[in-house]
C-alpha positions as CSV (number, residue, x, y, z in Angstrom):
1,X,20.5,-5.1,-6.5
2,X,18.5,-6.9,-4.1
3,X,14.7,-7.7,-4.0
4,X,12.3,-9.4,-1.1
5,X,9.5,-10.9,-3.1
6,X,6.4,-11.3,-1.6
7,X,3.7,-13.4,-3.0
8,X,0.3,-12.0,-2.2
9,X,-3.6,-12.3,-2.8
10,X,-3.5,-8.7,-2.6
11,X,-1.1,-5.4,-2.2
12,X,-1.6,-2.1,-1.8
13,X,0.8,1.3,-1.3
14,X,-0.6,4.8,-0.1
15,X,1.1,8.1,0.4
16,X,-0.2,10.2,3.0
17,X,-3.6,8.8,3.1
18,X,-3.8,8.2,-1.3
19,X,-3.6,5.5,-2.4
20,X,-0.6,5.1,-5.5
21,X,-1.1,1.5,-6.4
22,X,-3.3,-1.5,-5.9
23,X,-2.9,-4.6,-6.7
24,X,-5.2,-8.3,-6.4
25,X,-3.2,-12.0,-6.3
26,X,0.6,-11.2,-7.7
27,X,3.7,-9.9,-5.9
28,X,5.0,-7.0,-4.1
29,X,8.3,-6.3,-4.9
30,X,10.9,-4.1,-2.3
31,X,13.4,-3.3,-4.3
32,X,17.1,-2.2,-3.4
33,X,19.2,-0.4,-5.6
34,X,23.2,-0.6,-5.1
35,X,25.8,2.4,-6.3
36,X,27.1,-0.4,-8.4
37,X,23.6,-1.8,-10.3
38,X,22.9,-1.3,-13.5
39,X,20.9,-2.3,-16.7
40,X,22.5,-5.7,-16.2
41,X,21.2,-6.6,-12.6
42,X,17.9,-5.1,-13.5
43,X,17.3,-7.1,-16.7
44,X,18.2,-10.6,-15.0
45,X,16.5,-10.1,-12.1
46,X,12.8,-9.4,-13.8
47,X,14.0,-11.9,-16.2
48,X,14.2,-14.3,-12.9
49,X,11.6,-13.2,-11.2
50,X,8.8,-12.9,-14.0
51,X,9.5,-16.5,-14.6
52,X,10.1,-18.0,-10.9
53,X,8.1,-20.7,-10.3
54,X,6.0,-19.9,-6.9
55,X,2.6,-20.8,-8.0
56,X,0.5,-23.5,-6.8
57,X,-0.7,-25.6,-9.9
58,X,-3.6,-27.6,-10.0
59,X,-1.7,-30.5,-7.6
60,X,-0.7,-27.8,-4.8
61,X,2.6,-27.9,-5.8
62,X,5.2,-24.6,-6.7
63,X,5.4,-25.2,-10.9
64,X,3.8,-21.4,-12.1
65,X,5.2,-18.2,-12.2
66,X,4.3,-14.9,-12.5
67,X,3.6,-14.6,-16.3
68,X,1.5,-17.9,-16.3
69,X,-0.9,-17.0,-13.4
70,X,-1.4,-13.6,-14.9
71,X,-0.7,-12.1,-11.4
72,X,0.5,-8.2,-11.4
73,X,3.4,-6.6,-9.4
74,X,3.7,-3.6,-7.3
75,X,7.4,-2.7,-7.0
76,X,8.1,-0.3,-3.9
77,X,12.1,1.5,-3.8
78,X,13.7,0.3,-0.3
79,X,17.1,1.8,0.2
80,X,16.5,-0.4,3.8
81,X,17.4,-3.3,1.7
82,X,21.0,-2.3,2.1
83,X,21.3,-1.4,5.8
84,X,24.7,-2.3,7.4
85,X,23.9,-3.3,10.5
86,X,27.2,-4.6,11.9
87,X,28.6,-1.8,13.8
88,X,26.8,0.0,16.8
89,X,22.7,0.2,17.0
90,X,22.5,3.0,14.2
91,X,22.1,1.2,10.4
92,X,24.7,2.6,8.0
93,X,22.8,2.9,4.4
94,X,26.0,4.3,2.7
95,X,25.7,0.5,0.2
96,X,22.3,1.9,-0.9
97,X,22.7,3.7,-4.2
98,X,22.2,7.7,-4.3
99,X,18.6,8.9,-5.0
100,X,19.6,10.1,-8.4
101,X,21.0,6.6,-9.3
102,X,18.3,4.8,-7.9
103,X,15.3,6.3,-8.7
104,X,16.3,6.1,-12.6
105,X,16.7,2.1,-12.2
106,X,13.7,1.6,-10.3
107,X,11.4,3.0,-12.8
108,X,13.5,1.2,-15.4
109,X,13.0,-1.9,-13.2
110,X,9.1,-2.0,-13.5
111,X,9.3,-0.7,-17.0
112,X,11.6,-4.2,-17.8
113,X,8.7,-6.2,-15.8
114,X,5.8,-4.6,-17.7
115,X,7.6,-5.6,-20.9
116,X,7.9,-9.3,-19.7
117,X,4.0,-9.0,-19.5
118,X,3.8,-8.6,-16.3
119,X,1.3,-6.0,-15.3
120,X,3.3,-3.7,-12.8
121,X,2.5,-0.4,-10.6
122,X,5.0,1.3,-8.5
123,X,5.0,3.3,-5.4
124,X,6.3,6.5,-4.9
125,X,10.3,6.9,-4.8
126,X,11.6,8.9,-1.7
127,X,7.7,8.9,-0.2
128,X,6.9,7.6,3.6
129,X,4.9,4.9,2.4
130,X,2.1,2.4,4.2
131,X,2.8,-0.6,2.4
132,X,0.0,-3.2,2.8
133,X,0.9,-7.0,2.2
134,X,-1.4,-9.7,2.4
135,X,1.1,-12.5,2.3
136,X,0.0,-15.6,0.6
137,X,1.6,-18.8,1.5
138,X,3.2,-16.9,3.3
139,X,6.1,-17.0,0.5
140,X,8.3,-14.9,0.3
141,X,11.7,-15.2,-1.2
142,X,15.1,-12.8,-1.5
143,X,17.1,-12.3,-4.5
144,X,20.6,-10.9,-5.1
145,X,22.2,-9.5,-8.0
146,X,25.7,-7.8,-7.9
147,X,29.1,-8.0,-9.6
């Protein structure tokens, strides 16, 4: 499993024109989903990332999370995350987990987030999506989670 956080004052994802999730100051999550993940990866990395610490406090300094800021998440499904890149011009996405594996975990994924307390919208699995990121920092950080 593999996840780009972004921190952001604001997020939003639309589907043909509609919007399917808003968000103000939180994180956008792009989410990847490998034929191997599982309950496991999903639980440790909203664990991780509900509680990493990329926050200004009052001194300027990185020391709140995600729970204590009360910022909200939008998680978007990006089988891109897994691209193989390392033969040709052409990227091989046969490491990204099938749409009926991934889609289950994903939704599972913001579910585990929402129960950390973290408000948390999704996009729409399988969708073209416009993905709009204000960037705050700009931070943004990439997490890895595979046996």
């Amino acid at each position: 499993m593999r996840a780009v956080l972004q921190r952001v004052r604001r997020g939003r994802v639309s589907v043909e024109d509609r919007c399917v999730a808003e968000i103000g100051p939180g994180m956008v999550i792009l989410l990847g989903i490998g034929p191997r993940d599982g309950e496991a990866q999903a639980r440790h990395l909203v664990e991780k990332i509900a509680n990493l610490r990329i926050y200004e406090d009052e001194a300027g300094k990185m020391n709140r999370s995600l729970l204590e800021t009360g910022g909200q998440a939008i998680v978007v499904s990006q089988f891109t995350l897994y691209a193989d890149t390392r033969k040709g011009r052409r990227p091989s996405f046969t490491e990204a987990a099938l749409p009926e594996v991934a889609r289950p975990l994903v939704e599972r994924f913001a579910e585990l987030l929402r129960l950390q307390g973290v408000p948390t919208q999704t996009g729409e699995f399988g969708a073209h999506m416009l993905v709009e990121i204000e960037n705050d920092g700009p931070v943004t950080i990439v997490l890895e989670d595979e046996d």
